[in-house]
Backbone as CSV, one residue per row, in Angstrom:
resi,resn,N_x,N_y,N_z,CA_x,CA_y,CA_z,C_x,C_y,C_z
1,UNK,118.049,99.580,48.331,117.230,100.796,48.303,115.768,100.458,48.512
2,UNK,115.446,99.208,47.697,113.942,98.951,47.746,113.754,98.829,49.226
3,UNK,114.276,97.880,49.754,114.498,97.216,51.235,114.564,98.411,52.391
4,UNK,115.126,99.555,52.122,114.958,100.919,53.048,114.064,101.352,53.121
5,UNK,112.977,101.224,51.617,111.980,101.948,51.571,110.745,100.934,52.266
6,UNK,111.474,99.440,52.252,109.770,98.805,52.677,109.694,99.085,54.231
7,UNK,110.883,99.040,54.361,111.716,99.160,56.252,110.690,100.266,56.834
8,UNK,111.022,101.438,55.795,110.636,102.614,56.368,108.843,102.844,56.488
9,UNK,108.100,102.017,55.685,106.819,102.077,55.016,106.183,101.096,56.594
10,UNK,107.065,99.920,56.740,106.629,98.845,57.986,106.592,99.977,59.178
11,UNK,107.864,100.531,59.506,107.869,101.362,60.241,106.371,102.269,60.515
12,UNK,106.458,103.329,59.613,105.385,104.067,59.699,104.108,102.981,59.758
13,UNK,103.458,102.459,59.525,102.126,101.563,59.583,102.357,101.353,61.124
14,UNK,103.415,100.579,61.338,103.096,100.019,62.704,102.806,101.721,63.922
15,UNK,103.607,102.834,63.539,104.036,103.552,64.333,102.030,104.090,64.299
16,UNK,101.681,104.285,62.949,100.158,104.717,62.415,99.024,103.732,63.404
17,UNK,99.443,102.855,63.700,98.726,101.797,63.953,98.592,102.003,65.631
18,UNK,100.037,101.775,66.000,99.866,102.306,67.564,99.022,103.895,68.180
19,UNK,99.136,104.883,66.995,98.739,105.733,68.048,97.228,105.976,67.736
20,UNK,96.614,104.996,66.558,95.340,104.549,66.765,94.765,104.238,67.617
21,UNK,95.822,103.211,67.950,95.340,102.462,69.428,95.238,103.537,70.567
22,UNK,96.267,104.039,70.516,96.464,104.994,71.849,94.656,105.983,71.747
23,UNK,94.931,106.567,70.931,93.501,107.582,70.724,92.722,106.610,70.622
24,UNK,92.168,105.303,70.678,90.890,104.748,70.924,90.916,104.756,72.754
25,UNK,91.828,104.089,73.198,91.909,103.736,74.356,91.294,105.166,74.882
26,UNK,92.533,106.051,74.972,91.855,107.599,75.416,90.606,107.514,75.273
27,UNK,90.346,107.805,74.256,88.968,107.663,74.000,87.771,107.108,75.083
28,UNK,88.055,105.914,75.437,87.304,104.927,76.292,87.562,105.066,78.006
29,UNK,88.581,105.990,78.004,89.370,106.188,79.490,88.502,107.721,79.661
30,UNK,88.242,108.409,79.016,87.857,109.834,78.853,85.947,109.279,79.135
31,UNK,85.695,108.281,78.223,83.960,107.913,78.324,83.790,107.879,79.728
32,UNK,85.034,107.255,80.030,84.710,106.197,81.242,84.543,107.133,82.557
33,UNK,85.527,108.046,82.714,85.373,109.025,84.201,84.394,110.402,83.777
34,UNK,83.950,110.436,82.613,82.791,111.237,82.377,82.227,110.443,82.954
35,UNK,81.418,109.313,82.751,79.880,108.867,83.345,80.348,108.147,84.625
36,UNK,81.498,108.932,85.478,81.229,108.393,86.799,80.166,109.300,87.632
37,UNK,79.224,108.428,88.602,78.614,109.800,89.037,79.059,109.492,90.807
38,UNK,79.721,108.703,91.663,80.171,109.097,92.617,80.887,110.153,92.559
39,UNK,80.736,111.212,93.808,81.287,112.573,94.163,82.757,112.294,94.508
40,UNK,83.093,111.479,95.383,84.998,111.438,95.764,85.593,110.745,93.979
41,UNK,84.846,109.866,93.392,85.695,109.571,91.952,85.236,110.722,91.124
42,UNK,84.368,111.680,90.756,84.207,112.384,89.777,85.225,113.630,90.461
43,UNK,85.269,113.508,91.711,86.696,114.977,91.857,88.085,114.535,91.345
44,UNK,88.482,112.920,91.713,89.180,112.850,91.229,89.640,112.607,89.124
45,UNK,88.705,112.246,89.026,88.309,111.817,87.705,88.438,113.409,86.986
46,UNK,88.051,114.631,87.360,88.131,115.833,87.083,89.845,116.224,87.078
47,UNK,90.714,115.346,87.485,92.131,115.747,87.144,92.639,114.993,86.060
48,UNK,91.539,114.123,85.157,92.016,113.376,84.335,91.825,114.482,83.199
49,UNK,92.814,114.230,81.900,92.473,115.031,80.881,93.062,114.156,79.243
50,UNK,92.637,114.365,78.862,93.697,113.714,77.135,95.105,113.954,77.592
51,UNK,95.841,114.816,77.864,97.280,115.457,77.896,97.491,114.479,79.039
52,UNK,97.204,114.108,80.139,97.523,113.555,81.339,97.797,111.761,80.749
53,UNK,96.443,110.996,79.794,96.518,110.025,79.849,97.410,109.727,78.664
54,UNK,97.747,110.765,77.883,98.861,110.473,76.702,100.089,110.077,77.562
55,UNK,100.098,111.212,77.928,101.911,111.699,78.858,101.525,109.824,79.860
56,UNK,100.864,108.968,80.185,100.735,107.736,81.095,101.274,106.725,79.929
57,UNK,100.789,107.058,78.612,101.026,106.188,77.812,102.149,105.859,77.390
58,UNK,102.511,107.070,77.145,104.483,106.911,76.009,105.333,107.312,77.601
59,UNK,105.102,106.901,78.684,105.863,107.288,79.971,107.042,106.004,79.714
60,UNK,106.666,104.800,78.982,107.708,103.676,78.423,108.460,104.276,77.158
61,UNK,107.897,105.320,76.984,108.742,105.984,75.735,110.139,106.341,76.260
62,UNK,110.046,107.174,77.323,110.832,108.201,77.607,111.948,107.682,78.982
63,UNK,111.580,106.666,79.508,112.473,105.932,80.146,114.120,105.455,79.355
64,UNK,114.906,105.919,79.983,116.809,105.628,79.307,116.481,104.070,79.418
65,UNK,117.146,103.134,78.406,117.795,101.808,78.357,119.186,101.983,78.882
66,UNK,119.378,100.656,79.565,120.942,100.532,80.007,121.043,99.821,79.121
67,UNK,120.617,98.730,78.780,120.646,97.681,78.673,119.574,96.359,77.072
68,UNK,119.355,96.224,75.943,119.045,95.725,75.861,119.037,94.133,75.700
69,UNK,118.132,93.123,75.986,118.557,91.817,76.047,118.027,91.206,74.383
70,UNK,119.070,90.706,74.244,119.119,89.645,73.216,117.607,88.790,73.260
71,UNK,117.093,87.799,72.172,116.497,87.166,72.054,117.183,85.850,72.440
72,UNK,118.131,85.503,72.215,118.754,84.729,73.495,118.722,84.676,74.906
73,UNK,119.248,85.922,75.482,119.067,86.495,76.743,118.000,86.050,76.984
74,UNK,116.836,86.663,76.165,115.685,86.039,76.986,115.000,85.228,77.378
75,UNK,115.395,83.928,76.179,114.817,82.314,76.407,116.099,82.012,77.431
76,UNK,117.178,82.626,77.587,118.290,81.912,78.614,117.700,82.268,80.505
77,UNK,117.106,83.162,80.713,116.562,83.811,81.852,115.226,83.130,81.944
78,UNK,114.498,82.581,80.959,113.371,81.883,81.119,113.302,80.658,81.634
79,UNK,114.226,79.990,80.740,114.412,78.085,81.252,115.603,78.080,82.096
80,UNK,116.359,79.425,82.959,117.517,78.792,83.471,117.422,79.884,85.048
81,UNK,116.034,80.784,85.439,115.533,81.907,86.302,116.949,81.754,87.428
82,UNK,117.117,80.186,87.899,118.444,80.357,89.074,119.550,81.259,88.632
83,UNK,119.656,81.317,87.128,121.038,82.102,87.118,120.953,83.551,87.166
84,UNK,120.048,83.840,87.641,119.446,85.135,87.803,119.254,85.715,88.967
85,UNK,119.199,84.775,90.269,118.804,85.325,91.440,119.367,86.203,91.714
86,UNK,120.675,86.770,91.609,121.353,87.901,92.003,120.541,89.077,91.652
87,UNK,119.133,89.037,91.179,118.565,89.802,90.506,117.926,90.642,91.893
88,UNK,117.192,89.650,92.665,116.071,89.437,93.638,114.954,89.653,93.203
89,UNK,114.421,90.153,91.851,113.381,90.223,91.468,112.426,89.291,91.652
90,UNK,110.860,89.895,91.595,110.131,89.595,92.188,109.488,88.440,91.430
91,UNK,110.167,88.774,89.634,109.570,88.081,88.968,110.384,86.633,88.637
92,UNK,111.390,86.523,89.354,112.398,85.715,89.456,111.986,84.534,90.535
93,UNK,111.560,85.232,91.628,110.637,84.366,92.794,109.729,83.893,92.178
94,UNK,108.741,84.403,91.170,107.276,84.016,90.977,108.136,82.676,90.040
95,UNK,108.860,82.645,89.056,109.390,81.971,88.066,109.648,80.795,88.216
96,UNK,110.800,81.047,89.852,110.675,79.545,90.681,109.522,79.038,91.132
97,UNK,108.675,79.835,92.309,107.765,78.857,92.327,107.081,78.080,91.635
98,UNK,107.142,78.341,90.214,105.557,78.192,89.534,106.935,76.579,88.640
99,UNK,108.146,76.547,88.980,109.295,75.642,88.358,108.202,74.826,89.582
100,UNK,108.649,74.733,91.100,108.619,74.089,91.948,107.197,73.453,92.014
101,UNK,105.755,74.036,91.474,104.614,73.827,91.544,104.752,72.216,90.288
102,UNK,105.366,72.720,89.164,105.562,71.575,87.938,106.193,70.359,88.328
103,UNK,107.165,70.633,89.276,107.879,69.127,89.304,106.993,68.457,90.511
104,UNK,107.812,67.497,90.980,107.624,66.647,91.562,107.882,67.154,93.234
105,UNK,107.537,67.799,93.964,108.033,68.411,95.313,108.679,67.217,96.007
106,UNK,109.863,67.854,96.651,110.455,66.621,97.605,109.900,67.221,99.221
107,UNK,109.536,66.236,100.168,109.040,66.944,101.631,110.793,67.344,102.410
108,UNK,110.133,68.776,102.815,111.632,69.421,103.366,112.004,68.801,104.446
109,UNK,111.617,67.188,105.072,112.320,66.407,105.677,112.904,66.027,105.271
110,UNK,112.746,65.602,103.635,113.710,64.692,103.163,114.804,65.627,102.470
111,UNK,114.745,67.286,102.271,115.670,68.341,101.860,116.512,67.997,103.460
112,UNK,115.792,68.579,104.470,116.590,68.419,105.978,117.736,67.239,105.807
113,UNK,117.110,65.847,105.645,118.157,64.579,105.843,119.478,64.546,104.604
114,UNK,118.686,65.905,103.732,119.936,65.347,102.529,121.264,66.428,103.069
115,UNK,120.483,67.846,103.017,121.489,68.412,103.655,122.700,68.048,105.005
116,UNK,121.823,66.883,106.010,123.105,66.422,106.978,123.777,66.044,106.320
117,UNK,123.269,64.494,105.451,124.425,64.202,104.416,125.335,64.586,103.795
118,UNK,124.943,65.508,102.776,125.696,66.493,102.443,126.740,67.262,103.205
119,UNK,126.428,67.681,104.501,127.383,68.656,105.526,128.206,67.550,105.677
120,UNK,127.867,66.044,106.394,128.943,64.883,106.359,129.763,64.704,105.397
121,UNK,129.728,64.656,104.326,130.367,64.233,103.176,131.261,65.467,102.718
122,UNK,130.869,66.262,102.932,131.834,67.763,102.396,133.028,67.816,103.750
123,UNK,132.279,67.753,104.869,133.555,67.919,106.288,134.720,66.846,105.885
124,UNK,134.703,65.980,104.811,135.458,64.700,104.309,136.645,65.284,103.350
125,UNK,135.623,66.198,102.954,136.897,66.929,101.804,137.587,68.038,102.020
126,UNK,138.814,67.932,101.933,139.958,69.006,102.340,140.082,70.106,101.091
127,UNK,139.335,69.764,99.938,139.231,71.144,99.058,138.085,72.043,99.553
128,UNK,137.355,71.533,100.163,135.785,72.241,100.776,136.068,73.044,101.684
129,UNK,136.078,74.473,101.682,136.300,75.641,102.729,135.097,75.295,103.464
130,UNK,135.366,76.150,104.634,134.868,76.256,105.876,133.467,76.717,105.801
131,UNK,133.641,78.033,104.882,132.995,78.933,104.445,131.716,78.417,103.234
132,UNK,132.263,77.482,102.610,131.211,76.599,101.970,130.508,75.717,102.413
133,UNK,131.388,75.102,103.394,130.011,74.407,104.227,129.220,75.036,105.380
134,UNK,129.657,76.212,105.428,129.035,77.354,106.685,127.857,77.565,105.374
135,UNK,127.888,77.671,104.409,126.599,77.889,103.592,125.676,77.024,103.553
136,UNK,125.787,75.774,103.792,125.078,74.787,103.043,124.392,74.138,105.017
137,UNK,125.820,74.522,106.347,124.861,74.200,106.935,123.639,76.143,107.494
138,UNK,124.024,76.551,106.798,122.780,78.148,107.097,121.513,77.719,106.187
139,UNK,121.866,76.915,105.066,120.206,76.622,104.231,119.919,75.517,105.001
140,UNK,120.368,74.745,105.921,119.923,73.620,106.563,119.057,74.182,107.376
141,UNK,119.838,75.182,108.440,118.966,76.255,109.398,118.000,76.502,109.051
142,UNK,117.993,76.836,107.929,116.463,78.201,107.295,115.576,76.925,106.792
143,UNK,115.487,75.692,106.467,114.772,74.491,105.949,114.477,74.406,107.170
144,UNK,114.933,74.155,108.419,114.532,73.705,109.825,113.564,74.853,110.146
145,UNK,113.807,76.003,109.661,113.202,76.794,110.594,111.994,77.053,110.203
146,UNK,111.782,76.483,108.715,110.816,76.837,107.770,109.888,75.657,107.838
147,UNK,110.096,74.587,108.700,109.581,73.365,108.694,107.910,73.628,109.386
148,UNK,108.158,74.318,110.318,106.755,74.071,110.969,105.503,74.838,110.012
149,UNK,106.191,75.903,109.383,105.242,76.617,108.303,104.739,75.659,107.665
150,UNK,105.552,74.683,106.740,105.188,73.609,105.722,104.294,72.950,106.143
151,UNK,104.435,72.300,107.273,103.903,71.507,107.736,102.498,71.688,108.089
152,UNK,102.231,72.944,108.303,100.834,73.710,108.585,99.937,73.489,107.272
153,UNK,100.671,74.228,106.281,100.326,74.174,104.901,99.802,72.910,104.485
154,UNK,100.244,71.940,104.898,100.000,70.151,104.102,99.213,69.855,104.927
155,UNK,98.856,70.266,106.258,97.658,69.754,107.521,96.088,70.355,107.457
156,UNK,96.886,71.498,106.974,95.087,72.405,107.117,93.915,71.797,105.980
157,UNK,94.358,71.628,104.834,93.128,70.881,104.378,92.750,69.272,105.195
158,UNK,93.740,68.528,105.872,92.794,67.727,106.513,92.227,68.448,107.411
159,UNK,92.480,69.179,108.278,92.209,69.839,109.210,90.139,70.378,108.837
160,UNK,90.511,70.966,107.753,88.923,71.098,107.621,88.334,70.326,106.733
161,UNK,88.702,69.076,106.544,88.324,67.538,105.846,87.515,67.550,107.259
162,UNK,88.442,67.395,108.316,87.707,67.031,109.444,86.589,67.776,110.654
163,UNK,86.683,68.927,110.506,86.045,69.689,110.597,84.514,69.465,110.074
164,UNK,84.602,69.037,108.722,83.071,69.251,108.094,82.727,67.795,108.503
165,UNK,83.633,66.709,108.698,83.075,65.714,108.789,82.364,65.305,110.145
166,UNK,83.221,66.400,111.123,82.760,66.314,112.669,81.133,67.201,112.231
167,UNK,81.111,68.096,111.959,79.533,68.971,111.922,78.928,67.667,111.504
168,UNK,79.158,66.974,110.296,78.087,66.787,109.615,77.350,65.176,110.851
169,UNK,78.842,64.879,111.302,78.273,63.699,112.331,77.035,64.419,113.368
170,UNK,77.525,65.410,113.753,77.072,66.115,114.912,75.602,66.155,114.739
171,UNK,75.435,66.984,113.210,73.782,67.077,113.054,73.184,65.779,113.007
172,UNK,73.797,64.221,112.603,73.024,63.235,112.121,72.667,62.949,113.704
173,UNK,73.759,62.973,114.398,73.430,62.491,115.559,72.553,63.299,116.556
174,UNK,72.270,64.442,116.281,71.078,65.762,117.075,69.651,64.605,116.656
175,UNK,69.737,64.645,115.509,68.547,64.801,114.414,67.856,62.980,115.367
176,UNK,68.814,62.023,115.161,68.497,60.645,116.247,67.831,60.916,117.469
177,UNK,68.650,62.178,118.650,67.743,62.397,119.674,67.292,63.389,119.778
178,UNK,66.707,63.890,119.285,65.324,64.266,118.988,64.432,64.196,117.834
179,UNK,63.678,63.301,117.907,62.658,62.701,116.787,61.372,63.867,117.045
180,UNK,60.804,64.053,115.923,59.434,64.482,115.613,58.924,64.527,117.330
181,UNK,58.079,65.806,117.590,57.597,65.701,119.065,55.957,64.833,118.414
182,UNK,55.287,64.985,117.518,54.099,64.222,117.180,54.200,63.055,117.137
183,UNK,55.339,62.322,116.466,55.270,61.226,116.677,55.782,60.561,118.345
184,UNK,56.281,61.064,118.771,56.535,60.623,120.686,55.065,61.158,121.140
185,UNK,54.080,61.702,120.552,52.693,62.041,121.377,51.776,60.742,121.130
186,UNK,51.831,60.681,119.623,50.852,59.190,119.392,51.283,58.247,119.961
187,UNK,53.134,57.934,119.940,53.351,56.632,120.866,52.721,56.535,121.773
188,UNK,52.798,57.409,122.820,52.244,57.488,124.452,51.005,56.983,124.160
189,UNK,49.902,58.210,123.585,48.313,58.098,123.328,48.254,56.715,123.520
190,UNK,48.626,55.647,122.876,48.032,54.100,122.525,47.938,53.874,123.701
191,UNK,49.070,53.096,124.343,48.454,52.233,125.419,48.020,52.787,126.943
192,UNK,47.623,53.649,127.005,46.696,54.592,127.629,44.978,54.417,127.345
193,UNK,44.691,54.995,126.034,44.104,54.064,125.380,43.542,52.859,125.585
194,UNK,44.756,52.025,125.704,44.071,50.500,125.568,43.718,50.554,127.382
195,UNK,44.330,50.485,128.245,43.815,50.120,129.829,42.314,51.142,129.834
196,UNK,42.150,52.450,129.402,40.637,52.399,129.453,39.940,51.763,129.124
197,UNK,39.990,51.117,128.226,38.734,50.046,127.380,39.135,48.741,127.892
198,UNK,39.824,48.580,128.812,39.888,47.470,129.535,39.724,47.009,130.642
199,UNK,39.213,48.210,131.436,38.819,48.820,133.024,37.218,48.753,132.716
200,UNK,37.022,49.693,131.377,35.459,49.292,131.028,35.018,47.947,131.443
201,UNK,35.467,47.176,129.939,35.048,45.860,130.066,34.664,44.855,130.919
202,UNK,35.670,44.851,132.035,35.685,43.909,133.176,34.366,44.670,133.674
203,UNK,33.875,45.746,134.166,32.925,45.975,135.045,31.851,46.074,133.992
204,UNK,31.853,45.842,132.673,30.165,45.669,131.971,29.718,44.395,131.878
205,UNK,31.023,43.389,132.338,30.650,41.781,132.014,30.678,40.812,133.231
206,UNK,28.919,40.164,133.500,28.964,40.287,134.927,29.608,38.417,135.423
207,UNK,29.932,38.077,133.929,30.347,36.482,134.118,31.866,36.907,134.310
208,UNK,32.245,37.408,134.170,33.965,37.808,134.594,34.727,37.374,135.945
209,UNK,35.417,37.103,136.042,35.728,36.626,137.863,36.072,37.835,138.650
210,UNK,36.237,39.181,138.330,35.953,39.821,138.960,35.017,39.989,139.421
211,UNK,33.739,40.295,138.668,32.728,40.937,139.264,31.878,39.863,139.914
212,UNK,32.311,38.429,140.262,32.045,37.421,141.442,32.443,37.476,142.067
């Protein structure tokens, strides 16, 4: 009896508690498209109301269950997502990749060479339908066909490794031919320079063997 009544007491708090939450949120969703002042969001923002963003809230209320999953169920769909693909869910794809990102990736050449193997070694066995190795060589297909994608994927960062490394040669090597135009003016100036004051000389000095 005690135990019904604490049941029922947890109950209500939590139930008290959520629609706190709910009326703050409102609250902050209602602030929020009041002080819009663009004209296309404040028309739309003008179809928002309390009644509209409640009815958004408990819309998980009112949805039928087929189905609920165990707390089992759910660590079993977590650490085991392959037994699930029949699902096609989207969150089933994300689940694998992010498996495939953790391990160790094998290159789908070396998936390609296992699968021949594999097709060899099964054509060996007389329990192995036709139909099972018609599967295994169709994921061979779709690995082949999927190859040149991969391969793009693993190239493009050298690809613009090299890229920046070609610019950056490019400018060092601009920057070599063509130096400062002031400094290529003083080079010249000098020995220009010097043959005037040396054209002087000979004709101011009359012991010189020229001017005998």
């Amino acid at each position: 009896m005690f135990t019904s009544h604490s049941n029922e007491d947890t109950e209500n708090d939590f139930a008290g508690f959520r629609v706190s939450k709910e009326e703050q949120l409102i609250h902050e969703l209602l602030a929020y498209v009041k002080d819009v002042t663009n004209p296309d969001a404040k028309e739309l923002s003008s179809r928002i109301n309390e009644d509209v963003l409640t009815e958004w809230l408990d819309v998980d209320d009112n949805v039928p269950t087929v189905h609920h999953y165990t707390d089992s169920e759910i660590v079993d769909m977590v650490k085991s997502p392959e037994r699930n693909a029949f699902t096609g869910s989207d969150e089933d794809e994300s689940s694998e990749e992010n498996e495939e990102d953790v391990r160790e990736r094998i290159s789908i050449d070396r998936l390609i060479a296992l699968t021949t193997e594999l097709l060899a070694g099964l054509e060996q066995r007389s329990f192995v339908s036709e139909q099972e190795i018609m599967n295994v060589f169709l994921l061979q297909d779709k690995l082949i066909r999927e190859r040149p994608k991969c391969m793009k994927q693993q190239t493009l960062p050298d690809i613009f490794k090299k890229i920046a490394r070609k610019q950056e040669e490019a400018t060092a090597v601009s920057t070599l031919d063509n130096p400062l135009p002031s400094t290529s003016r003083q080079v010249e100036a000098v020995p220009v320079a010097e043959d005037v004051v040396t054209v002087s000389d000979t004709d101011d000095n009359p012991d010189s063997p020229s001017a005998v």
